[in-house]
C-alpha positions as CSV (number, residue, x, y, z in Angstrom):
1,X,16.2,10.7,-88.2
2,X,16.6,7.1,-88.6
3,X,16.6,4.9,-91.6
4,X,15.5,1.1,-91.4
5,X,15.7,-1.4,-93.7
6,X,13.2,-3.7,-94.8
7,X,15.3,-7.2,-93.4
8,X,15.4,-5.2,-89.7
9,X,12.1,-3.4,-89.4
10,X,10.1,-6.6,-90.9
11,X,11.9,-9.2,-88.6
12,X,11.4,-6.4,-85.7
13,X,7.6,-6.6,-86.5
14,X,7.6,-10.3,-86.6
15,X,9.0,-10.4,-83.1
16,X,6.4,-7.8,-82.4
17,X,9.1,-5.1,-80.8
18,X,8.2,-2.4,-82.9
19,X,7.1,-0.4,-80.0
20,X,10.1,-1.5,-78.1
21,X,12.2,0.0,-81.0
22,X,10.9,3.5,-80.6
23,X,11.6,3.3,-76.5
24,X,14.8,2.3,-77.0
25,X,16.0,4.6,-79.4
26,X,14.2,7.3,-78.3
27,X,12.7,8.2,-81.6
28,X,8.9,8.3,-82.6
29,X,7.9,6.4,-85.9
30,X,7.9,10.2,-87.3
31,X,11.4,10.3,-87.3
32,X,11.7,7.1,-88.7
33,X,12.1,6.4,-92.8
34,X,12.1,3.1,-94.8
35,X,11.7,2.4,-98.1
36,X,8.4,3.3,-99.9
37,X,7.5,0.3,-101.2
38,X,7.5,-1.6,-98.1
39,X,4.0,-0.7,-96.7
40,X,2.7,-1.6,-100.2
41,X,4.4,-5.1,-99.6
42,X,3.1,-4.6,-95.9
43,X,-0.6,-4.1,-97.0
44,X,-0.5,-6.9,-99.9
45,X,0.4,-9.5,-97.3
46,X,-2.6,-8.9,-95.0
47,X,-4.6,-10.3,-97.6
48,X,-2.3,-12.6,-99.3
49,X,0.7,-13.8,-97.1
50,X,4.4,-12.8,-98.3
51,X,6.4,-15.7,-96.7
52,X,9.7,-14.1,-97.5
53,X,9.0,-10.7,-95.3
54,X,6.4,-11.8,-92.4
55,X,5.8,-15.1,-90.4
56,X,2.0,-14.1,-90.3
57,X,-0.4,-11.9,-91.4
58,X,-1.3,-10.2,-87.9
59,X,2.6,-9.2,-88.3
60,X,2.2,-7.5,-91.8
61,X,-1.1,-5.7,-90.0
62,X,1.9,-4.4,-87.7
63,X,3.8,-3.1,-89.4
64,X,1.4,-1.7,-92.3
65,X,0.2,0.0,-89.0
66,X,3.7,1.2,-87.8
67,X,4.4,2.8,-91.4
68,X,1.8,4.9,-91.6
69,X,3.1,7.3,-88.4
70,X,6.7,7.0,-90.2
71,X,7.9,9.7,-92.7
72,X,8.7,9.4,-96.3
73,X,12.1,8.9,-97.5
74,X,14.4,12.1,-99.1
75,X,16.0,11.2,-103.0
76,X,19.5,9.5,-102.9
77,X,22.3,11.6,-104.5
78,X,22.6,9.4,-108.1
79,X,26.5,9.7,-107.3
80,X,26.3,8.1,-104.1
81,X,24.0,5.4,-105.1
82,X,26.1,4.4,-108.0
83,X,29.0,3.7,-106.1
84,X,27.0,1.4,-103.3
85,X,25.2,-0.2,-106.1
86,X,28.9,-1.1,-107.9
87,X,29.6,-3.2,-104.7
88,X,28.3,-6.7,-105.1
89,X,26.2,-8.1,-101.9
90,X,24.9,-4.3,-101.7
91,X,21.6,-4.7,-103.2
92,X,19.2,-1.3,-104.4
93,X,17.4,-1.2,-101.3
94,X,20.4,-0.9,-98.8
95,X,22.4,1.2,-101.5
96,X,19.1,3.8,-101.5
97,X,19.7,3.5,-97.2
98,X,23.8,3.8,-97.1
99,X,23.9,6.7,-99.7
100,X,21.3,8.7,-97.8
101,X,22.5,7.8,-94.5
102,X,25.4,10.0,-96.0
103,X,23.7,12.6,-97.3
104,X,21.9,13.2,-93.6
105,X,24.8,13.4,-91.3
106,X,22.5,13.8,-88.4
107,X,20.7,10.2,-89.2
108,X,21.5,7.0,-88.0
109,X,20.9,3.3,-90.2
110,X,19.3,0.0,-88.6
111,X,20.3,-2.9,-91.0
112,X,19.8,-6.5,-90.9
113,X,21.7,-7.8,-93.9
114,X,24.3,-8.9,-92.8
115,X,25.9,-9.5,-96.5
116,X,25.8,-5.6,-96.6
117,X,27.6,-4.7,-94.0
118,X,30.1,-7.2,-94.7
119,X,30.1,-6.0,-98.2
120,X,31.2,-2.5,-96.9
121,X,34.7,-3.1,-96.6
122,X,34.7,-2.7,-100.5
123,X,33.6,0.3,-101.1
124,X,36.1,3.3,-101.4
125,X,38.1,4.6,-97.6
126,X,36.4,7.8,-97.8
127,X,33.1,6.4,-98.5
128,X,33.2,4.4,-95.6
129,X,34.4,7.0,-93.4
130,X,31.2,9.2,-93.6
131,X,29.1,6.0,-92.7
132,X,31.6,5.7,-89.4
133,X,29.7,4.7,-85.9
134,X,26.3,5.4,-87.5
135,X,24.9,2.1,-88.7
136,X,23.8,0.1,-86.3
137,X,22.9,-3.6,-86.9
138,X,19.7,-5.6,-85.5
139,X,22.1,-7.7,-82.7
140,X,22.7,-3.6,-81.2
141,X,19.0,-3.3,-81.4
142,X,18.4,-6.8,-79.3
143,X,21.4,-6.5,-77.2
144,X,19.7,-3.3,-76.1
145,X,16.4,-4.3,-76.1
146,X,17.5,-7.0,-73.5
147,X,19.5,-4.5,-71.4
148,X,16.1,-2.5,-71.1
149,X,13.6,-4.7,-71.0
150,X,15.1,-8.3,-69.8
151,X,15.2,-11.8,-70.9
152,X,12.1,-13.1,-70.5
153,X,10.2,-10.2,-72.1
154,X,12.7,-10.8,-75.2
155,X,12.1,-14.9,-75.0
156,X,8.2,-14.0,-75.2
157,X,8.7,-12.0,-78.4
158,X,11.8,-13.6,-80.3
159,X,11.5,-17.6,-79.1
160,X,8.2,-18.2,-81.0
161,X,10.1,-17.0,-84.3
162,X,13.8,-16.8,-83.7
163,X,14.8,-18.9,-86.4
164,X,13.6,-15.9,-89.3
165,X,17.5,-14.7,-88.2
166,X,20.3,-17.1,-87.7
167,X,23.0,-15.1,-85.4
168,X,19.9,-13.7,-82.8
169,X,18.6,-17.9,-83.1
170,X,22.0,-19.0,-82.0
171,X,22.6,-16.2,-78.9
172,X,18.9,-17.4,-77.6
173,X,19.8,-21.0,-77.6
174,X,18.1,-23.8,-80.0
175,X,15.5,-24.8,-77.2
176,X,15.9,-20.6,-76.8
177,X,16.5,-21.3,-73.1
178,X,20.0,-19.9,-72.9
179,X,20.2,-17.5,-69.9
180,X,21.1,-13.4,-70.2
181,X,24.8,-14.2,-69.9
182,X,25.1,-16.5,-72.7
183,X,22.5,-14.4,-75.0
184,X,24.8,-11.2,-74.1
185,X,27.6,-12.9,-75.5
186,X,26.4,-14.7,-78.4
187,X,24.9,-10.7,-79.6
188,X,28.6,-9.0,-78.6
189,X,30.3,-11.5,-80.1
190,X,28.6,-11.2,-83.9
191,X,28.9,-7.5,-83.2
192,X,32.7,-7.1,-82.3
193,X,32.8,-9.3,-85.5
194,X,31.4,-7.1,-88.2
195,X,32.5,-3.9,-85.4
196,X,36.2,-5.2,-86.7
197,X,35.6,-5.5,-90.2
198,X,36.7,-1.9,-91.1
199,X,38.6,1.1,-89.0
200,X,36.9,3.1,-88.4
201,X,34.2,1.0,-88.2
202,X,30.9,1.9,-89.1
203,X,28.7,0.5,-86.4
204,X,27.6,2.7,-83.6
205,X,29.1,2.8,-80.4
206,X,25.7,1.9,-79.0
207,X,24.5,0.4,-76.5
208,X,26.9,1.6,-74.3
């Protein structure tokens, strides 16, 4: 089971690597969950384009394509989501995410907002514990989709829009020319950042 949220999966559709998502992971878009309300959002945009989620409207057609093989998400424990939702820079969306992520020990999180997971080192020890090496942010997710598929099938899909997320903008380069070495370390390098925020930490040991 893996959980997205709506700042990864709708960047992920604007760089078209939806399908590159479910290769790398090795999960089908059955065993993947987000919040209900996105392919509402998804399926408004087609028609009437939300600038804050998607770049285009052929994206939104995407990704209201990609939700519809995906699964519903399971309740949050009220508990749980009170005590992510008391944490400010944790907004409803990625409190709904965290608390289930806990509530599933066999899932795994993909987030994008990066005010979340810096947000994380205030929540309570034990709290934080249960989410260890299970969240994995959308840097993992490039990083690995560059160690799959290579740097010029990456250029092709981030370069036209790389600028929708600042930290994968700056490892491309801002002509997005910079070469697999320098992207590499521009994707570690914001990783082993929020990777050291907490012990243990909660990001995935992944890619390897």
């Amino acid at each position: 089971m893996l959980t997205l949220d709506v700042d990864a999966i709708c960047k992920l559709a604007n760089w078209r690597l939806l399908d590159e998502l479910s290769n790398i992971m090795h999960i089908k878009p059955e065993s993947m969950m987000t919040l209900g309300s996105l392919i509402h959002r998804a399926k408004r945009s087609i028609d009437k384009l939300d600038t804050r989620l998607f770049v285009a409207t052929d994206a939104a057609s995407n990704l209201a394509e990609f939700l519809r093989h995906t699964s519903p998400l399971p309740e949050a424990d009220p508990k749980l989501l009170a005590i992510f939702q008391d944490v400010a820079d944790i907004d409803v969306g990625e409190a709904i995410l965290f608390s289930i992520l806990i509530q599933h020990p066999e899932s795994r999180f993909v987030t994008g907002d990066k005010r979340a997971l810096r947000a994380l080192t205030n929540v309570p020890q034990g709290i934080r514990e249960a989410l260890a090496g299970r969240v994995i942010c959308l840097e993992q997710v490039v990083a690995k989709t560059l160690a799959v598929y290579g740097l010029e099938r990456l250029r092709k899909h981030i370069c036209p829009h790389k600028d929708i997320d600042r930290s994968v903008a700056n490892a491309m380069g801002s002509r997005c020319d910079a070469g697999q070495a320098s992207v590499e370390e521009g994707l570690y390098s914001y990783i082993e950042e929020i990777r050291k925020l907490y012990d243990p930490s909660v990001l995935a040991d992944w890619p390897a």
